[in-house]
Structures are given as C-alpha cells and as structure tokens.
C-alpha positions in Angstrom: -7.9 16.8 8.9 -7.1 16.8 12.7 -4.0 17.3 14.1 -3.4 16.6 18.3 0.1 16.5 19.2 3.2 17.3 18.1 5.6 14.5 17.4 8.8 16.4 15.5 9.2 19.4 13.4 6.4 19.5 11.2 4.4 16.4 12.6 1.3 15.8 14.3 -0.2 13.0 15.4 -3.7 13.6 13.7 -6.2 12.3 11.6 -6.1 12.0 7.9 -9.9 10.7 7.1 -8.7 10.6 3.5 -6.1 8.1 4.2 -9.1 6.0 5.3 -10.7 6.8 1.8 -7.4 5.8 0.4 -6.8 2.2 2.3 -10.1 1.1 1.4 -9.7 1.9 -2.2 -6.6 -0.1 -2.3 -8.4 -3.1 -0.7 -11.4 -3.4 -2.8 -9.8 -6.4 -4.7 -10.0 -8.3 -1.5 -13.5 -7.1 -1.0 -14.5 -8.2 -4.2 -12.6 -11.2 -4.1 -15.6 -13.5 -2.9 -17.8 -12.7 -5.6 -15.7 -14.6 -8.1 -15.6 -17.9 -8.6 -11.8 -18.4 -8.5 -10.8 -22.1 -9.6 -7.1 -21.4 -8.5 -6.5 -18.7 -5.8 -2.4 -18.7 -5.0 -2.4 -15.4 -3.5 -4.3 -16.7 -0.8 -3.4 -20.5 -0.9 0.7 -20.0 -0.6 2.6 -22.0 1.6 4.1 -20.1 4.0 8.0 -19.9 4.0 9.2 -17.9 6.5 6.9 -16.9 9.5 9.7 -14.1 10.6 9.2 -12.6 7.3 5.3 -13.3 7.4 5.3 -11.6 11.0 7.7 -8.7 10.0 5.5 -8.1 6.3 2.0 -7.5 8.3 3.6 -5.3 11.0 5.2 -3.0 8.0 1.8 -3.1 6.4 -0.5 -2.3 9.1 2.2 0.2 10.3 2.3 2.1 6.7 -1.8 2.1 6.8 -2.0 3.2 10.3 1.0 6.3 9.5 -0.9 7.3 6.9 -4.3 8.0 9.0 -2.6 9.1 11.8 0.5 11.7 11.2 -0.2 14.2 9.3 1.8 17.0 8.3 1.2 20.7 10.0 0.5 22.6 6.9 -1.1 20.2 4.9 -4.4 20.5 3.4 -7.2 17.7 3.0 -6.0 17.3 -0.4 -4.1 19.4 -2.6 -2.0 19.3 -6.0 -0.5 22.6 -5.7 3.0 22.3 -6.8 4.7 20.1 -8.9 5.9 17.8 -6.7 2.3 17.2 -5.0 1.2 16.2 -8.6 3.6 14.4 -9.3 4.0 11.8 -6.2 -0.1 11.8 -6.3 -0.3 10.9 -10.0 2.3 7.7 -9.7 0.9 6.8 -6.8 -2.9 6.7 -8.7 -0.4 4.6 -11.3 0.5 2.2 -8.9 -3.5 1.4 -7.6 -4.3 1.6 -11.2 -1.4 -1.1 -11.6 -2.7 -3.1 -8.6 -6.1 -3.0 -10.1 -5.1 -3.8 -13.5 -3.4 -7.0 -11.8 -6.5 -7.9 -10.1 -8.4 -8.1 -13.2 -6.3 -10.1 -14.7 -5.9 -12.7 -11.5 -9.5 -12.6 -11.3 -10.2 -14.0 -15.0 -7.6 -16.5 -14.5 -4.1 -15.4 -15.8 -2.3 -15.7 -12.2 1.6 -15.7 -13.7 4.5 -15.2 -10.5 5.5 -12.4 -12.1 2.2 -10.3 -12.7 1.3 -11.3 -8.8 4.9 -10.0 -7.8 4.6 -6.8 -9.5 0.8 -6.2 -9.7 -0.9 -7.8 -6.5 2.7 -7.3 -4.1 5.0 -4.6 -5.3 2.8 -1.9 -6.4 0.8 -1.8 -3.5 3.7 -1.1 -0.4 4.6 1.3 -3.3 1.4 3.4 -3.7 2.5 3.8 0.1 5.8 5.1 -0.7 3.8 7.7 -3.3 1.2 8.7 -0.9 4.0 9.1 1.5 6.0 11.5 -0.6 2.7 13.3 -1.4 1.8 14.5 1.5 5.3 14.6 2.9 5.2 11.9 5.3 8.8 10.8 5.5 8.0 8.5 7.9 5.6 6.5 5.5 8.0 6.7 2.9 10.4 4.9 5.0 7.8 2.5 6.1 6.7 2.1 2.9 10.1 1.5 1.5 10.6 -1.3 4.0 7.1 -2.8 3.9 8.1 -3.1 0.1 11.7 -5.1 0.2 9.7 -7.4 3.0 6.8 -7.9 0.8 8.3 -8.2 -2.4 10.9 -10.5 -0.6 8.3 -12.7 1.2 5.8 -13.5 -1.1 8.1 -14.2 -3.9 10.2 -17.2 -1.2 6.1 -18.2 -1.2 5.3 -18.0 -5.0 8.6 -20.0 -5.4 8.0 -22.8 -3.1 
C-alpha cells in the first residue's frame, strides 16, 4: 500500500492494490457473463426509467470503486483482521460477494425473480462497499457506499418494475 498525500486526519490519497483485487472479484459475474447462453438477460435488457438516477447510480459506483483504491488509511496494513471489528466488517462483507455470487448462479441457470436481482445482483453489491469501507476504516466509502446503495437499489427496481 502507497500513501502520497494527506487529505484529512488519518487519510491519504494512496494506493490500495488490494482494492483492485477486490473490484475485480466482485465483477467476475460480468466477466463470465458471455460464456452462458442466457435465453432471457433483464439485468442487462431493462428499460431505462430515469436517466438522472441512471447518471447519478454510475457516478456513486465508479466513485465507491475508485475510493476504495485510492484513500487509504495512515495506519493500515495490506490486509489485516486484527481486532474484532476488522473481522467482523471483513467477514459480512465476504457475505455479501458470497450473496452476489450466489445470485449470479441462480440468474445464470435461469431463475431471474425481481426480488433475487434486487437483493442478490443490486443491493449486496453497493453493500460489500459499505463493509469494505468499514473494514478498512474508510468513512468516506462507507458514505459512498451507503448512497451508491439507496440509488441503486432505488433505480434498478423503477427498471425491474417497468
């Protein structure tokens, strides 16, 4: 981990290359995506509703991804689990990919319900944010996080709906 300037208090503008580990994990769906043969695909065929929400959801997104890799906290490790805390915002945020996955599998042989897409493919994943956030104390991609959820949650349900 790299840290290069001081923004406030106790963070840097830096460079997590774990959080780079950690975005491509989540996106492995996507990246698998093309190797199924997917009859019905609504998460990526949705009319769009609202292309203020649309515009707002992909700036909250890139923003939590690119907060992740890029402040980092000025006593933090590479990785660590050493208190309680640490464990504990690490292990539901591992629940909340392992959610998203579990999701995934079951969009990818076919069961593609509104509400498994809403809380496996869209709400767990601005979530696993908010937990990576927490875990390595970057309050600033808890926030994001935490707005990059309502928006998402918020958006692609008005879509699902349609």
């Amino acid at each position: 981990m790299v840290k290069w300037i001081k923004l406030y208090k106790n963070q840097y503008l830096g460079f997590f290359a774990l959080g780079v580990i950690l975005f491509f994990v989540q996106e492995l769906p996507y990246m698998v995506m093309p190797l199924f043969n997917l009859t019905s695909n609504p998460i990526m065929e949705m009319p769009e509703v609202s292309p203020f929400l649309n515009g707002l959801e992909k700036i909250l997104g890139i923003l939590s991804i690119a907060i992740l890799i890029l402040i980092v906290e000025k006593d933090a490790k590479w990785f660590s689990l050493s208190s309680k805390k640490e464990l504990f915002f690490f292990t539901v945020a591992m629940m909340m990919l392992l959610i998203n996955f579990g999701g995934w599998i079951f969009y990818f042989v076919g069961y593609q319900s509104k509400a498994l897409m809403i809380v496996c493919l869209v709400a767990a994943v601005p979530l696993y944010y908010v937990f990576l956030g927490l875990w390595r104390k970057n309050y600033v991609l808890a926030i994001t996080g935490v707005l990059f959820f309502i928006v998402h949650v918020s958006h692609v349900s008005m879509n699902l709906l349609m």
